[in-house]
Each structure stands twice: as C-alpha cells, then as structure tokens.
C-alpha positions, 0 to 999 in steps of 0.5 A: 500500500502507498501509505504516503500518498493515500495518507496526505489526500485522505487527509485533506478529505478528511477535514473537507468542510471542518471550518469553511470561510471565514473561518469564525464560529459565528459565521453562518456557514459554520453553524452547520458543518460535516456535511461529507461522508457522515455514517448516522446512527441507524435509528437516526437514519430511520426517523430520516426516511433514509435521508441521512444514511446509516451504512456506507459501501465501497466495492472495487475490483481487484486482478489476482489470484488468491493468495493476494492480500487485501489491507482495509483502513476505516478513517473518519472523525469523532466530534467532541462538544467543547461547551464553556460554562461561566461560573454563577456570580452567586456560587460559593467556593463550596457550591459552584455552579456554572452556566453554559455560555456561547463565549467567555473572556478570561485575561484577554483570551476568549473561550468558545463553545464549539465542536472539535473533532479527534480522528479515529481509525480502524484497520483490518490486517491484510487477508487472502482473497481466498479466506475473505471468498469463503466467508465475509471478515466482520470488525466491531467498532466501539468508542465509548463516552467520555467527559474532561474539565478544564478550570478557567482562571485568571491571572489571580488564580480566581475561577471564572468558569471551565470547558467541558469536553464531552464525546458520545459512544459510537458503535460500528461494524466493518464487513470486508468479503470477496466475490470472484466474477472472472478469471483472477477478478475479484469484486471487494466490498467493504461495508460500514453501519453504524449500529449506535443506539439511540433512544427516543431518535425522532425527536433526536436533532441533527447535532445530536445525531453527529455526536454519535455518527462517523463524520467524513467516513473514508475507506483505504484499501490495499492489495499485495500480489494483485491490481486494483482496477480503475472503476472510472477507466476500466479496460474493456473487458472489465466494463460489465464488472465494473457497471456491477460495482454499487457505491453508497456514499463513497467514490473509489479512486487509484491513489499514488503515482500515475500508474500504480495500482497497489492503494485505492481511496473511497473518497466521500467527495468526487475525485480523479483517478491519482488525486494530488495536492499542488506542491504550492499549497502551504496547507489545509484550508478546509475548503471544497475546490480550494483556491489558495490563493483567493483563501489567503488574501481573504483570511489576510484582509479580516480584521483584528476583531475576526482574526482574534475569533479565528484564532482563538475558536479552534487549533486548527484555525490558529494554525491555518491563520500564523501560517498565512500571516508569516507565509514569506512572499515567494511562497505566496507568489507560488499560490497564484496559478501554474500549468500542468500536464499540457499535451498538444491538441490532436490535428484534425483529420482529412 
C-alpha cells in the first residue's frame, strides 16, 4: 500500500468542510458543518426516511489470484462538544455552579463553545482473497463516552468558569468479503453501519445525531500480489464488472503515482483517478475546490476583531491563520496559478 500518498489526500478529505470561510464560529456557514461522508446512527437514519444514511459501501475490483492480500483502513472523525460554562456570580467556593455560555473572556483570551473533532481509525490486517471468498471478515467498532474539565482562571488564580469536553459512544461494524466474477477478478466490498443506539431518535436533532455518527467516513484499501482496477477507466473487458460495482456514499479512486495500482481511496467527495495536492499549497484550508490563493488574501484582509475569533475558536484555525500571516512572499507568489500536464491538441483529420 502507498501509505504516503493515500495518507496526505485522505487527509485533506478528511477535514473537507471542518471550518469553511471565514473561518469564525459565528459565521453562518459554520453553524452547520460535516456535511461529507457522515455514517448516522441507524435509528437516526430511520426517523430520516433514509435521508441521512446509516451504512456506507465501497466495492472495487481487484486482478489476482488468491493468495493476494487485501489491507482495509476505516478513517473518519469523532466530534467532541467543547461547551464553556461561566461560573454563577452567586456560587460559593463550596457550591459552584456554572452556566453554559456561547463565549467567555478570561485575561484577554476568549473561550468558545464549539465542536472539535479527534480522528479515529480502524484497520483490518491484510487477508487472502481466498479466506475473505469463503466467508465475509466482520470488525466491531466501539468508542465509548467520555467527559474532561478544564478550570478557567485568571491571572489571580480566581475561577471564572471551565470547558467541558464531552464525546458520545459510537458503535460500528466493518464487513470486508470477496466475490470472484472472472478469471483472477475479484469484486471487494467493504461495508460500514453504524449500529449506535439511540433512544427516543425522532425527536433526536441533527447535532445530536453527529455526536454519535462517523463524520467524513473514508475507506483505504490495499492489495499485495494483485491490481486494483480503475472503476472510472476500466479496460474493456472489465466494463460489465465494473457497471456491477454499487457505491453508497463513497467514490473509489487509484491513489499514488500515475500508474500504480497497489492503494485505492473511497473518497466521500468526487475525485480523479491519482488525486494530488499542488506542491504550492502551504496547507489545509478546509475548503471544497480550494483556491489558495483567493483563501489567503481573504483570511489576510479580516480584521483584528475576526482574526482574534479565528484564532482563538479552534487549533486548527490558529494554525491555518500564523501560517498565512508569516507565509514569506515567494511562497505566496507560488499560490497564484501554474500549468500542468499540457499535451498538444490532436490535428484534425482529412
């Protein structure tokens, strides 16, 4: 598997749509995030219509024999409510009482309720096509609940109020099996469910739903001793398998060098066979169809007022915004366009 390759394109599918421009938690388009490859619980789903779905699918076809080995990567993130509480000006030291708040100051810095994300993954080890033919591998997932606190106090030691971390337990399984449709092919198909169970799911909002589901679920898949098979540029006698390949929620695609066949991304979003990222990019801006260049002169046109939001919302934003602001000229001038993979136009025939 080309780990490198898948790793830094799944990356940047991983974190499609986390923070959009402007990059504030009180900007509109903020209010409502992930909206990529999210796994929902299946209760959720129900209430839903099938709307927002509880299962995610990914089938390919792999040339081979088989004694070949498939490698399976389930990635995806796990939201982590971060809610500031301010201390009630009536609490005593020995009955503090706190009350949830959008935002809260403390010595100049302010703390803002928001949704974080961890990011968790599941590996399958690699197995023969022979075993995954005779009988599907099945892989439980299970992150369990959990909450941290975090004091807020000022220069003088004196609480102001504290941030809790909270994440909901997440159940899953993952099914891998093989299906020989042809001589040394084989149809894979990885499944994803979210078996998460929730009570009472029809008055469950969306927020709540995301704090129980898979966000921006992905797929990478490796094979030793066999070839993937492109879906979007199948050779000709592999046309039919391929129309026989059903995807829900996924978009399977050849990663690494033009060429190699080894890795391949189920991506949640649209892609090309060999997805790359420009070498000018100085990092993720968490946009879909980025446009470095436009993002950057944006992010450096906000004022004081917005840049102190950005930085202090998220890490990421922090990180996003320091990079941009001490990004030297030369490599700002790089973001401003250039020509790849220009070929000369075909003659017309007479």
């Amino acid at each position: 598997m080309n780990s490198a390759a898948a790793d830094r394109i799944a990356k940047a599918v991983l974190y499609e749509g986390y923070m959009l421009y402007p990059y504030r938690p009180s900007a509109v388009k903020n209010q409502q995030r992930f909206n990529f490859g999210v796994v929902y619980p299946h209760a959720f789903s129900d209430t839903q219509k099938g709307t927002d779905s509880w299962t995610m699918q990914t089938e390919c076809l792999v040339q081979g024999n088989l004694a070949a080995k498939l490698e399976v990567q389930v990635r995806f993130l796990q939201l982590v409510e971060r809610s500031v509480e301010a201390i009630a000006e009536s609490a005593s030291s020995d009955s503090r009482k706190f009350l949830p708040v959008k935002s809260l100051t403390v010595d100049g810095q302010t703390f803002y309720s928001w949704q974080e994300a961890v990011e968790r993954e599941l590996k399958i080890p690699a197995t023969d096509l022979e075993s995954l033919g005779r009988y599907s591998l099945q892989r439980p997932l299970h992150l369990p609940s959990s909450t941290d606190e975090e004091e807020l106090r000022d220069t003088q030691n004196e609480l102001k109020g504290r941030i809790v971390r909270t994440q909901q337990s997440v159940a899953g399984l993952v099914e891998v099996r093989a299906l020989q449709v042809a001589e040394q092919v084989f149809k894979i198909t990885v499944s994803v469910r979210n078996i998460t169970p929730l009570e009472d799911a029809s008055s469950v909002t969306r927020d709540h739903a995301l704090m129980r589901s898979l966000v921006s679920a992905h797929v990478v898949l490796g094979i030793e001793g066999g070839e993937f098979v492109s879906l979007l540029d199948p050779p000709e006698s592999l046309q039919a398998a391929v129309a026989g390949c059903h995807n829900q929620g996924t978009f399977p695609v050849l990663v690494g060098d033009e060429g190699q066949r080894d890795t391949l991304l189920a991506s949640p979003i649209i892609l090309y066979d060999y997805p790359q990222i420009a070498p000018e990019s100085a990092g993720d801006l968490f946009d879909g169809t980025e446009i470095d260049e436009i993002l950057s002169l944006r992010i450096m046109t906000m004022t004081d007022e917005e840049k102190s939001e950005m930085r202090q919302s998220d890490e990421r934003a922090r990180q996003m915004l320091e990079r941009t602001e001490t990004m030297p000229a030369e490599q700002f001038m790089k973001l401003h366009g250039i020509l790849r993979g220009l070929r000369p136009l075909k003659e017309d025939s007479q």
